[in-house]
C-alpha positions as CSV (number, residue, x, y, z in Angstrom):
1,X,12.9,-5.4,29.4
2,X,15.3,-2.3,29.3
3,X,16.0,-1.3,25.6
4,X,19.8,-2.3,24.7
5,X,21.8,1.3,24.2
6,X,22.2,1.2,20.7
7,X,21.7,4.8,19.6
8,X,23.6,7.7,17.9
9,X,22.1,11.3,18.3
10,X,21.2,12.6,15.0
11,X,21.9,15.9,14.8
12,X,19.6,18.7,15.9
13,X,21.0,21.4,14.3
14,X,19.6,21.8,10.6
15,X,21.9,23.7,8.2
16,X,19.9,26.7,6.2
17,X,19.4,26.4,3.1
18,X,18.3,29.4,0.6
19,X,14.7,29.2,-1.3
20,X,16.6,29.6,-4.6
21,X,19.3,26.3,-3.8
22,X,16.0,24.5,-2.9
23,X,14.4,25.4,-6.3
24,X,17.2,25.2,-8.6
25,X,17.9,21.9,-7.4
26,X,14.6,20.7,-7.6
27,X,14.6,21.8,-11.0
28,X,17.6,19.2,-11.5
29,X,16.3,16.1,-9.3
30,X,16.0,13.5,-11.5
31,X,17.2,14.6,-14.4
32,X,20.5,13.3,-14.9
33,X,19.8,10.7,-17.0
34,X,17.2,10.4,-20.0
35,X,16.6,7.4,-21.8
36,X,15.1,7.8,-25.5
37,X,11.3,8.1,-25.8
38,X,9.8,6.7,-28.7
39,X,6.4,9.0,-30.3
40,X,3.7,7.2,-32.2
41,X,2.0,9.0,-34.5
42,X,-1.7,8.3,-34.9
43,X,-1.9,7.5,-38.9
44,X,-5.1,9.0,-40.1
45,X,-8.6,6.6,-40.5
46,X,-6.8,5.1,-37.5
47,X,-8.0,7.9,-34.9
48,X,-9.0,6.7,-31.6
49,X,-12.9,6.6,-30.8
50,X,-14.4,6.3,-27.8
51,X,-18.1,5.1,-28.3
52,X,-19.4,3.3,-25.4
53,X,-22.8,3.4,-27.5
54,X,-22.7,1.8,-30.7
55,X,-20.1,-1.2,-30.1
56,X,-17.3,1.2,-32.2
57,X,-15.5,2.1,-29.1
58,X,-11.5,1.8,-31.3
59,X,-8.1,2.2,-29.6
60,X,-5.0,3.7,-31.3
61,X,-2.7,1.4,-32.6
62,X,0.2,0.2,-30.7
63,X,2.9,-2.6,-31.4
64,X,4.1,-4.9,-28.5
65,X,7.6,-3.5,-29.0
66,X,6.3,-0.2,-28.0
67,X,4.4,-1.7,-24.2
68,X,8.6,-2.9,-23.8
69,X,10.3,-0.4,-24.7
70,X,8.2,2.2,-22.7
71,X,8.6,0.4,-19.4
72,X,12.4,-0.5,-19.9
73,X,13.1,2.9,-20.8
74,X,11.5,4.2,-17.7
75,X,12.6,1.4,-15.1
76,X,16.1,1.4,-16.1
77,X,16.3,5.1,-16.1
78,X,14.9,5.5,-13.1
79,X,17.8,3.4,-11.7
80,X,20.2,4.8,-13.3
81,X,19.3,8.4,-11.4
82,X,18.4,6.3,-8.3
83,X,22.4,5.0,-8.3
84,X,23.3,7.9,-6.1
85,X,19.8,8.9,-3.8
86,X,19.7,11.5,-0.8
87,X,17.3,9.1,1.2
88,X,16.7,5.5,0.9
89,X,13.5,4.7,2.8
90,X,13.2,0.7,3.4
91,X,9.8,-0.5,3.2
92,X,6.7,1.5,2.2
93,X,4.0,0.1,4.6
94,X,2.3,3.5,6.6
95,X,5.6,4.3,8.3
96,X,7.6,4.7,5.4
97,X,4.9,6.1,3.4
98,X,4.3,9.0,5.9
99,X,8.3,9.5,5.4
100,X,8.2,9.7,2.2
101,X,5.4,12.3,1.9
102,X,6.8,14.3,4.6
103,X,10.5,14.4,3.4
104,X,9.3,14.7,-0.2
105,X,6.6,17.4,0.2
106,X,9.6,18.9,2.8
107,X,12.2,18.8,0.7
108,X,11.6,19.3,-2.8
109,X,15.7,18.9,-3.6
110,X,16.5,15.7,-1.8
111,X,16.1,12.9,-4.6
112,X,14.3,10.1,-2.5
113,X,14.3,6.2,-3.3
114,X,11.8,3.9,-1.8
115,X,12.7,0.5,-1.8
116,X,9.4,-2.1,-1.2
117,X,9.6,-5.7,-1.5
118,X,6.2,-6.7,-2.0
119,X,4.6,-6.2,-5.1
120,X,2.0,-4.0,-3.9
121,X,2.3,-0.8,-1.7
122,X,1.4,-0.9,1.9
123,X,2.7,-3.1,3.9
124,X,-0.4,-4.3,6.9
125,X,-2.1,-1.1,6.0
126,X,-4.8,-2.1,3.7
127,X,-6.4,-3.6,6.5
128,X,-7.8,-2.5,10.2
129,X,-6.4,-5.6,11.9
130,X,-8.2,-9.2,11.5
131,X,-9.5,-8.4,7.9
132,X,-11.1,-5.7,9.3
133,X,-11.3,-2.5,7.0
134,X,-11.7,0.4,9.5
135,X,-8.6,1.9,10.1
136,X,-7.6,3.5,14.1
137,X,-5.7,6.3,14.7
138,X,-4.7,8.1,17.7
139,X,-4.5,11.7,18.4
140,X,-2.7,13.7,17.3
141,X,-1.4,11.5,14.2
142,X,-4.9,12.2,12.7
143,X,-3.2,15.6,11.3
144,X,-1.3,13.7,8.6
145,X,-5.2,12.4,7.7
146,X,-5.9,16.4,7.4
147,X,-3.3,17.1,5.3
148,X,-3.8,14.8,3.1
149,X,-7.7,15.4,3.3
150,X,-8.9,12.0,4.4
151,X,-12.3,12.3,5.6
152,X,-12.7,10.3,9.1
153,X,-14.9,9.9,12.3
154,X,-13.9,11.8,15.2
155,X,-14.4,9.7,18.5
156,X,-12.7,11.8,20.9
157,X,-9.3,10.6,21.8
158,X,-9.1,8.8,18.2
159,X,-10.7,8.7,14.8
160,X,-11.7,6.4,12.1
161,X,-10.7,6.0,8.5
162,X,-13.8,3.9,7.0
163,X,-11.4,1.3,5.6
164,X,-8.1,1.5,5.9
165,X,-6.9,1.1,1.9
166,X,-8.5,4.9,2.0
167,X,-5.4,6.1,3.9
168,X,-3.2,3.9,1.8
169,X,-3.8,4.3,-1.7
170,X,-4.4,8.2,-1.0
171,X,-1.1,8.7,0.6
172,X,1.1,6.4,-1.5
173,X,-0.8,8.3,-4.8
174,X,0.3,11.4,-3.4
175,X,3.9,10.0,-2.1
176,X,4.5,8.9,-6.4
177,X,3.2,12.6,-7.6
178,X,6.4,13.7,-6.2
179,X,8.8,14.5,-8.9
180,X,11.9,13.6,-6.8
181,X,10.4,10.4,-5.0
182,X,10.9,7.1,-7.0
183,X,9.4,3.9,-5.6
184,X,11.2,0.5,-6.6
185,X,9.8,-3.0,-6.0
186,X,12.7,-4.6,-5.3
187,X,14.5,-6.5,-1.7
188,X,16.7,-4.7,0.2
189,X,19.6,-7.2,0.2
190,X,22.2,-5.5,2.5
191,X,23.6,-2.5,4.0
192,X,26.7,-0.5,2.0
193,X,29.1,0.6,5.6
194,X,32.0,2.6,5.4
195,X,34.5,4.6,7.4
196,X,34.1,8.3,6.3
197,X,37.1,10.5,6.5
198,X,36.7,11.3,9.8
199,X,37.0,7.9,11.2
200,X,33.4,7.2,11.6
201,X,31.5,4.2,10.6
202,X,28.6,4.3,8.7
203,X,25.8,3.2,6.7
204,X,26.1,5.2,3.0
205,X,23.7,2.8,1.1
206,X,22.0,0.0,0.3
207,X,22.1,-3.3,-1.7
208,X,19.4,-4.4,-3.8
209,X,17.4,-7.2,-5.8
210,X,14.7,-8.5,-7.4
211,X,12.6,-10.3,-4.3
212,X,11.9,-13.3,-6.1
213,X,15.3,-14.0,-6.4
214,X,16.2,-13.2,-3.0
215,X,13.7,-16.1,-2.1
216,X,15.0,-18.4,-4.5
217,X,18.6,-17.8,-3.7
218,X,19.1,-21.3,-2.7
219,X,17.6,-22.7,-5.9
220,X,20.0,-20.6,-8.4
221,X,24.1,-19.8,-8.9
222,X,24.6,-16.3,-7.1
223,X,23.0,-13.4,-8.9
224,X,24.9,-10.5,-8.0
225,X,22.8,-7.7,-7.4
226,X,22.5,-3.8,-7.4
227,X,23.6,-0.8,-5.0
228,X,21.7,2.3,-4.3
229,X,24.0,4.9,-2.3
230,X,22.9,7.4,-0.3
231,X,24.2,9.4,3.0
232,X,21.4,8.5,4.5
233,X,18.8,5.4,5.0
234,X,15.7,5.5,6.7
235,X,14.2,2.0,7.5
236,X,10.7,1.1,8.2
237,X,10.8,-3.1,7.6
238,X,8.6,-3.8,10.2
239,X,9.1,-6.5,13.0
240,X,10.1,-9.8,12.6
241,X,9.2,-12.1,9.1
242,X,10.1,-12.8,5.8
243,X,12.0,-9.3,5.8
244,X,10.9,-7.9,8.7
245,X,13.7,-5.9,11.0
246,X,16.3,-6.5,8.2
247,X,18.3,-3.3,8.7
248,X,18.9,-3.8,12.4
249,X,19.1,-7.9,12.1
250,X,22.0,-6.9,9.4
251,X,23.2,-4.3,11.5
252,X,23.7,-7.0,14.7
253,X,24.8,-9.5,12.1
254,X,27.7,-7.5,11.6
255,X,28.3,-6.7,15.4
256,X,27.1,-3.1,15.3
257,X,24.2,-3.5,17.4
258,X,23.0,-5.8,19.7
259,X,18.7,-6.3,19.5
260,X,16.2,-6.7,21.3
261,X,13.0,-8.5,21.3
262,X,9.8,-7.3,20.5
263,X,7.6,-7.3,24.0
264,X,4.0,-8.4,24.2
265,X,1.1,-5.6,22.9
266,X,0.4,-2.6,25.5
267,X,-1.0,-0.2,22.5
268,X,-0.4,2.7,25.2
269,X,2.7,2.4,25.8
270,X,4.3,1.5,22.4
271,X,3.0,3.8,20.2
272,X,4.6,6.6,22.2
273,X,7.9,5.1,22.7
274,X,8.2,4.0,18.8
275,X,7.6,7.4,17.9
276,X,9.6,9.6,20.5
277,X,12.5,6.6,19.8
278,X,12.1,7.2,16.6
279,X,16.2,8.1,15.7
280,X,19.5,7.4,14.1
281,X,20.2,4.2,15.5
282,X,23.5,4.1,13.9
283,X,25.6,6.6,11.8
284,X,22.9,7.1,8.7
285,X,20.9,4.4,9.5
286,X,17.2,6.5,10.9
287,X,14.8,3.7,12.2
288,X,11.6,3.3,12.8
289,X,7.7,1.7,13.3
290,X,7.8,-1.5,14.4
291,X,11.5,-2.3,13.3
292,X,12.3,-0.5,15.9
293,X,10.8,-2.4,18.5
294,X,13.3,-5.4,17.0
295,X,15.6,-3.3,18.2
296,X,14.5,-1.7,21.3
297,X,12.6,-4.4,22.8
298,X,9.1,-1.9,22.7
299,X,5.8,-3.7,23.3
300,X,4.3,-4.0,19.7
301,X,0.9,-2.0,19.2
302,X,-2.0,-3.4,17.7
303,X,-4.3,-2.3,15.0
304,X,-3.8,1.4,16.3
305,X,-1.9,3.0,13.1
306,X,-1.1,6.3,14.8
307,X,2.4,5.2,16.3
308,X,3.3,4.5,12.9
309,X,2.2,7.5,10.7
310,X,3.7,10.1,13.3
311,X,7.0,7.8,13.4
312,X,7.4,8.1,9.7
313,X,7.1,11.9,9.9
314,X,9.4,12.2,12.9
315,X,12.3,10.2,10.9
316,X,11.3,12.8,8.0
317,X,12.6,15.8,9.9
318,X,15.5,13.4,11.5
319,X,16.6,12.6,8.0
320,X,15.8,16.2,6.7
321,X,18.3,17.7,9.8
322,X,20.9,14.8,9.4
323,X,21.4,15.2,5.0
324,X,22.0,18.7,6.2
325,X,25.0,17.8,8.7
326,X,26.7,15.8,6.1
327,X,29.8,16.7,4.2
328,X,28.8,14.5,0.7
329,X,30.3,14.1,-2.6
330,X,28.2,12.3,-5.1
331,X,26.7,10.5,-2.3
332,X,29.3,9.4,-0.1
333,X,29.7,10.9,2.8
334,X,32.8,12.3,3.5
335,X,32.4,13.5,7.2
336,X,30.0,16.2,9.4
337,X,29.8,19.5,8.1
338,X,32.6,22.0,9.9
């Protein structure tokens, strides 16, 4: 079937932006809020040993009020500075992931929020396909696995990660050693839209919550949840399930696009067309993997993961040019840049 035309052209033209703005406000990402950090002091005769030897192998002393107040501290503050982001990304399977490196390797000053709704990281990529652990991917998407230096097989028009939680748990350790990248387990729960000052209509954040509640909704009085905003929102939820596609199922929802229907598996063709499709599907909205064959009606692809890593990069640098076209203030987005 044809794709539907939902589209908007992101902008190509990137506005510069000095070395020193970069660095001064990478020196700032982050930092806008500080919760209180509580210091332990060792007492002495109560010094930590480690003696693997001898059975005397002692840990310092800690309270149980001190395991709670560390991670409270640290969540909450986190969300407090992830209020007002640069980039959502929706969904940290290999698509998102590979956006999140890119823009945050990229872009040092762009404070980026990943929003994942599983408890663990990774999405279908700690797996080949059918419980398998080797991991495909086509060239050229092997150069993220260079970058990264994941060691593979070359076999000529592809190569082979040995099992695919390699890939994952390297690139999502080196996606959270990003100083401005902060990675929340929670459900996107719906779109923030707005007309900016120019008359346009757009997407300028998200709505979140905890996913357990989201799945329980119907057993529970309404628990009103939190917002995230953000000029722009990359989405990577994958096709159709649980969550699956729910940026561009919300977006049809509320009449602003109409979708398509994922076609039957041609592993050719699809992983080309997700990532040269790859694109602002609506103001501020950036889509892509295979959420964007939801949308588009592209054949899905298979246990070939090379579609997905260089669709993840490609929103990168669509996300990277479009933050640079907005006219924002505090993140809303007042219009395009003159």
């Amino acid at each position: 079937m044809a794709p539907p035309s939902a589209s908007f052209a992101a902008p190509l033209a990137q506005t510069p932006v000095s070395v020193d703005a970069l660095k001064a406000r990478a020196a700032g990402v982050g930092a806008q809020y500080a919760l209180p950090r509580a210091h332990v002091a060792i007492k002495a005769g109560e010094e930590p040993v480690e003696d693997f030897e001898s059975g005397n192998y002692r840990f310092a002393h800690i309270k149980e009020s001190h395991t709670s107040r560390a991670m409270t501290a640290r969540y909450y503050e986190g969300m407090m500075n992830a209020a007002v982001s640069d980039v959502v990304i929706i969904g940290a399977g290999s698509a998102g992931l590979a956006c999140a490196y890119e823009l945050g390797t990229a872009r040092p000053d762009l404070r980026i929020t990943i929003l994942e709704a599983s408890v663990a990281p990774g999405g279908g990529a700690w797996l080949g396909g059918q419980l398998m652990s080797a991991m495909v991917i086509r060239k050229p998407a092997h150069r993220l696995l260079e970058k990264l230096q994941i060691p593979f097989d070359d076999e000529g028009t592809y190569v082979v990660v040995k099992h695919a939680a390699l890939f994952t748990s390297t690139i999502l350790s080196a996606v959270l050693r990003l100083p401005n990248v902060t990675l929340f387990n929670a459900t996107c729960a719906d779109l923030i839209i707005k007309v900016d000052e120019q008359g346009v209509k757009r997407v300028n954040g998200v709505v979140t919550n905890y996913t357990l509640v989201t799945l329980a909704h119907g057993l529970q009085s309404c628990m009103d949840p939190q917002t995230i905003t953000a000029p722009v929102v990359c989405s990577f939820a994958g096709h159709d399930g649980p969550f699956g596609a729910f940026a561009v199922k919300r977006l049809e929802s509320a009449g602003l696009v109409k979708l398509g229907d994922m076609a039957p598996m041609d592993m050719n063709a699809s992983e080309e067309r997700i990532v040269n499709h790859t694109r602002e599907v609506f103001p501020g909205m950036i889509c892509g993997g295979m959420e964007l064959s939801e949308l588009d009606g592209h054949p899905r692809m298979g246990a070939s993961f090379g579609g997905m890593l260089a669709s993840g990069v490609r929103a990168a640098k669509t996300a990277s040019a479009l933050y640079d076209a907005l006219d924002t203030c505090d993140g809303e987005v007042r219009g395009l840049r003159a």
